[in-house]
N, C-alpha and C positions, 0 to 999 in steps of 0.2 A: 504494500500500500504506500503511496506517494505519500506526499506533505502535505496539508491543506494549509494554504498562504491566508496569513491574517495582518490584522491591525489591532494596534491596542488603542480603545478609546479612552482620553481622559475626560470625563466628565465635568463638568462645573462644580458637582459635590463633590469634590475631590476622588471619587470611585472612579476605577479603572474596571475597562471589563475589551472581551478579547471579542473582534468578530472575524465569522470566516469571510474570506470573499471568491476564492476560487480554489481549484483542486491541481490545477498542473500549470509548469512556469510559465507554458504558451499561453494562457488563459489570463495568469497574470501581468505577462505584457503588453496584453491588448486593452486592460481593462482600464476604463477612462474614471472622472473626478466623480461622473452622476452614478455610476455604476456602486461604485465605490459609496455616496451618499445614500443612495436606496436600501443598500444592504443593512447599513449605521440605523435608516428610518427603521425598518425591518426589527434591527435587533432591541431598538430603543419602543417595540411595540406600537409603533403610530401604526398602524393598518397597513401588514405587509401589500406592498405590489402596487400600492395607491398614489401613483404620480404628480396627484395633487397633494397631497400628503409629504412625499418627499420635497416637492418646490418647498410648502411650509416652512419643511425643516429648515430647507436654504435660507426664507428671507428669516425668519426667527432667530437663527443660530449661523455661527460663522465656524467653516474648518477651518484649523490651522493645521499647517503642518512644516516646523523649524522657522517659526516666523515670519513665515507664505501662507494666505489668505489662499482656500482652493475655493473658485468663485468659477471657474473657467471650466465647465461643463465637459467638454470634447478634451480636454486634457488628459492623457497618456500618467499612469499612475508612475509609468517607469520614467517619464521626461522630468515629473519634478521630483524624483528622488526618493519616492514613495518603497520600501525593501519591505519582506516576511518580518514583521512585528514591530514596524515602525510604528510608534507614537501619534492619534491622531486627537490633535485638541477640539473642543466642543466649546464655544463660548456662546456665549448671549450677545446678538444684534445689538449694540446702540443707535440708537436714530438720534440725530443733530441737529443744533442749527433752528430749533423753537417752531413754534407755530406760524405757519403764514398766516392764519387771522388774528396773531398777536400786532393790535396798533398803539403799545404802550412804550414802544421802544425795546420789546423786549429784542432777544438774538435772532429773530426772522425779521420782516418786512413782509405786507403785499404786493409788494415788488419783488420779493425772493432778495432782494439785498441785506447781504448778512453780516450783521453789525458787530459779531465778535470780535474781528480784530481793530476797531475801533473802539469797541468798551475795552479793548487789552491796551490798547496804548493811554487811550484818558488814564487808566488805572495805576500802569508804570508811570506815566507821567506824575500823576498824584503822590506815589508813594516816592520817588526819587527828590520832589522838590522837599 
């Protein structure tokens, strides 16, 4: 019996847990970032095989993997470096940059003009004089 080729997830709750992804190395060098996130969906029990369910996963949660964002769908697990029990980090989406129907001056505009690095410089400026 061959090897079956995994990934180790590290969770946001600090739990690590092992997924399979494939059974022979040909299998693993074909296998792309979605393939890879579906299995993750799969093992993290969101409704296997549910392709709306995995997008989810994507916009909710971010891969990491060695401080590369996998975002890039058709990507080749063997192009960025992905090996049998490579480390795959789980985090939590941030969304930025405030509300656009914030008109209090908060960090959005409805114009989508984003005022943070201008409350960053009034700030520095403040604190420096």
């Amino acid at each position: 019996m061959g090897t079956i080729y995994k990934v180790v997830v590290d969770r946001m709750s600090g739990k690590r847990m092992e997924v399979d992804l494939c059974n022979t190395k040909e299998q693993f060098k074909k296998m792309t970032v979605l393939q890879m996130t579906e299995k993750i969906a799969e093992r993290l029990h969101l409704n296997p095989g549910n392709v709306c369910v995995c997008r989810c996963l994507v916009q909710t949660r971010r891969l990491i993997f060695v401080r590369l964002q996998l975002d890039e769908d058709h990507q080749l697990l063997s192009h960025v470096g992905i090996q049998h029990m490579s480390v795959i980090h789980v985090m939590d989406r941030l969304r930025g940059g405030g509300s656009f129907l914030c008109h209090c001056g908060g960090m959005g505009d409805k114009g989508g003009k984003n005022q943070s690095m201008e409350s960053l410089a009034l700030f520095s400026k403040s604190t420096l004089d």
